[in-house]
C-alpha positions in Angstrom: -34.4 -18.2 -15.0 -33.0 -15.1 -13.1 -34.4 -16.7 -10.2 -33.1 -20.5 -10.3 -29.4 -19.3 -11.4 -29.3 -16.6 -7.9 -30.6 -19.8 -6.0 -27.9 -21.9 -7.3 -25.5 -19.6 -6.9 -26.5 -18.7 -2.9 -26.5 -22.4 -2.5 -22.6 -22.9 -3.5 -21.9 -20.0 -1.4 -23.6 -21.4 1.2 -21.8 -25.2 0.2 -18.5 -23.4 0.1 -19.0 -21.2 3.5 -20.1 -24.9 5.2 -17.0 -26.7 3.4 -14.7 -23.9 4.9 -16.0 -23.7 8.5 -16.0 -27.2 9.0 -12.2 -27.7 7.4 -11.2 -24.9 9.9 -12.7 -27.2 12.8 -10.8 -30.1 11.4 -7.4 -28.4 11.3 -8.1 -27.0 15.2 -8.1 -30.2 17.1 -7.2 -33.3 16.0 -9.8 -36.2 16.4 -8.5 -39.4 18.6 -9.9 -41.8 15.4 -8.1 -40.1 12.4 -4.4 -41.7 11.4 -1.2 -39.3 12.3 -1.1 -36.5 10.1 1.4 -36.5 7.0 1.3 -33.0 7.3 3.2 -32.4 10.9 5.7 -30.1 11.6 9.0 -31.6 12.5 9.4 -30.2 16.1 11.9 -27.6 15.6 9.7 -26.3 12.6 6.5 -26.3 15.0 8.5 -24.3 17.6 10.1 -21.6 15.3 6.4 -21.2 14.0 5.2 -20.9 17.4 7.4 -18.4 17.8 6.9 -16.4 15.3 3.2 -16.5 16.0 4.3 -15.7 19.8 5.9 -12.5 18.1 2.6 -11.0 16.5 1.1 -11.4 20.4 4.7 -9.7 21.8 4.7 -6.8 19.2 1.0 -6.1 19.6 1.3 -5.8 23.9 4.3 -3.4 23.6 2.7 -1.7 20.3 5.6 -1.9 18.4 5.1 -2.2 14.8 8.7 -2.7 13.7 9.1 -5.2 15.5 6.1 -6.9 13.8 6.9 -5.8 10.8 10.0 -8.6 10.8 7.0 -11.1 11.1 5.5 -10.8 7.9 7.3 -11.2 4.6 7.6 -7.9 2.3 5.1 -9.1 -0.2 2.3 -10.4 2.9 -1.1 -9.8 2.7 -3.7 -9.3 5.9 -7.5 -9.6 6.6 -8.5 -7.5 9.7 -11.6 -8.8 11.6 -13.8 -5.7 9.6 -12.5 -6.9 6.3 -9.8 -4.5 5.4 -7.5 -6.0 3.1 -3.7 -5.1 3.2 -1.1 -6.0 0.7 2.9 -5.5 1.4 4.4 -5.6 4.6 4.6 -2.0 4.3 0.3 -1.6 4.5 -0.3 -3.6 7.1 2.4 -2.0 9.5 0.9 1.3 8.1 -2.4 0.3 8.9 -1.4 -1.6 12.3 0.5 1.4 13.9 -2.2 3.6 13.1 -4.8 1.6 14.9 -2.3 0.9 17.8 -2.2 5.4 18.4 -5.7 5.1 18.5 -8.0 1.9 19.0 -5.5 -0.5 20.3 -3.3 2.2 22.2 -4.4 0.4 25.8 -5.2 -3.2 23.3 -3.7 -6.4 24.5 -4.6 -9.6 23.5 -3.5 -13.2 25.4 -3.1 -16.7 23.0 -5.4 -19.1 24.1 -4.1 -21.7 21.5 -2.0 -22.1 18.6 -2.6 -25.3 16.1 0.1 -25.9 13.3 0.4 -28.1 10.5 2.6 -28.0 7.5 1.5 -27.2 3.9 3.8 -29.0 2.3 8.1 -28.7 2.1 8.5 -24.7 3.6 4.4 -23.9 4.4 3.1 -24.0 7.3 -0.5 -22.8 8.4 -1.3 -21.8 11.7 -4.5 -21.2 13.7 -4.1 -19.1 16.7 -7.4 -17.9 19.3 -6.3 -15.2 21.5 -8.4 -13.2 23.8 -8.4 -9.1 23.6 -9.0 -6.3 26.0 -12.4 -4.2 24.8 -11.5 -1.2 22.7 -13.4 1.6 20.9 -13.4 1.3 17.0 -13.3 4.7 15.1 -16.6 5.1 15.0 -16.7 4.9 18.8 -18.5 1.7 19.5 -17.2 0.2 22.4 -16.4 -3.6 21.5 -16.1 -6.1 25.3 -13.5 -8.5 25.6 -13.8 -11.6 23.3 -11.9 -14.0 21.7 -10.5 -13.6 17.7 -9.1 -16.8 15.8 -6.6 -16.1 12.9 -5.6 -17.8 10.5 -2.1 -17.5 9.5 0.2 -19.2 6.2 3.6 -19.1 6.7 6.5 -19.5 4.8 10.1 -20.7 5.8 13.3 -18.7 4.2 16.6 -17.6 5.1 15.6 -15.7 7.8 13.2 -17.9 9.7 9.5 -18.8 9.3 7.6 -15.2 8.4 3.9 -14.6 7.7 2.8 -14.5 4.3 -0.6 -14.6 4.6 -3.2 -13.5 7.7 -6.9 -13.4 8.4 -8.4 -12.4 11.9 -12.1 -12.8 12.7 -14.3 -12.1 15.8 -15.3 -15.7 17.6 -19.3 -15.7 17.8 -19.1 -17.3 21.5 -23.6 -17.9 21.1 -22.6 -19.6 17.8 -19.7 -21.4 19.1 -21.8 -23.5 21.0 -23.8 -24.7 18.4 -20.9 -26.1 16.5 -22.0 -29.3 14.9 -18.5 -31.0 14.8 -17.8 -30.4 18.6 -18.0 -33.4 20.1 -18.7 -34.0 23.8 -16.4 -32.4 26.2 -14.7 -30.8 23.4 
């Protein structure tokens, strides 16, 4: 029985992992045949997210941590691409302006693309590909230039839209051209 209940567990992951990928696909470009979306941003909303998301790529080329730090609301929480989890503003600038003395000191990263859509009244998801510069992790493994996508919920307030929520993961270009919802010439 040990045996049937790991299977059918591996196989929701594996359900779950498929379910996620292809919703991400879904939200990145919209297809020609679906109806308008009931979830757009007005346009002034779409731009002031933009440009918060703009910010994150600003703060990161002139490594300046306080200035990202007004990105993210106090009680955000952060992903990195290795799966370090930060919670509170306060950890992931912490985190962030230790990596930019060291890894990231010479890091800069270009947005390749920035999709928006809202959440419902005040939320607002984003997902953003951006290309880095190659750096050397910690450990000293030298990692090329490549592309990251994050994925970023954001939440409108007095001050502005600010991040509440972000996850960053390394593109697999090999498996990117496998992806069985591209369609051709996508």
């Amino acid at each position: 029985m040990k045996t049937t209940s790991t299977t059918i567990a591996a196989s929701f992951l594996l359900i779950a992992a498929i379910v996620t990928m292809t919703a991400g696909v879904w939200a990145q470009s919209p297809k020609p045949d679906l109806p308008p979306s009931a979830n757009a941003l007005s346009k002034e909303d779409d731009q002031a997210v933009r440009t918060t998301i703009e910010g994150i790529k600003n703060s990161w080329n002139a490594h300046d941590m306080e200035a990202m730090s007004r990105l993210f609301t106090e009680d955000a929480e952060f992903i990195n691409v290795v799966g370090m989890h930060w919670r509170g503003r306060d950890d992931i600038m912490t985190a962030h302006a230790a990596f930019h003395k060291t890894s990231f000191k010479n890091h800069h990263l270009k947005t390749d693309s920035i999709q928006t859509r809202s959440l419902g009244s005040g939320h607002a998801i984003a997902v953003v590909t951006t290309t880095n510069d190659s750096f050397t992790t910690p450990a000293g493994q030298v990692v090329p230039k490549r592309q990251n996508r994050q994925t970023y919920v954001l939440t409108k307030g007095a001050e502005g839209w600010k991040i509440t929520h972000g996850h960053n993961v390394a593109v697999d270009a090999e498996a990117e051209k496998h992806d069985p919802t591209k369609r051709p010439g996508q």
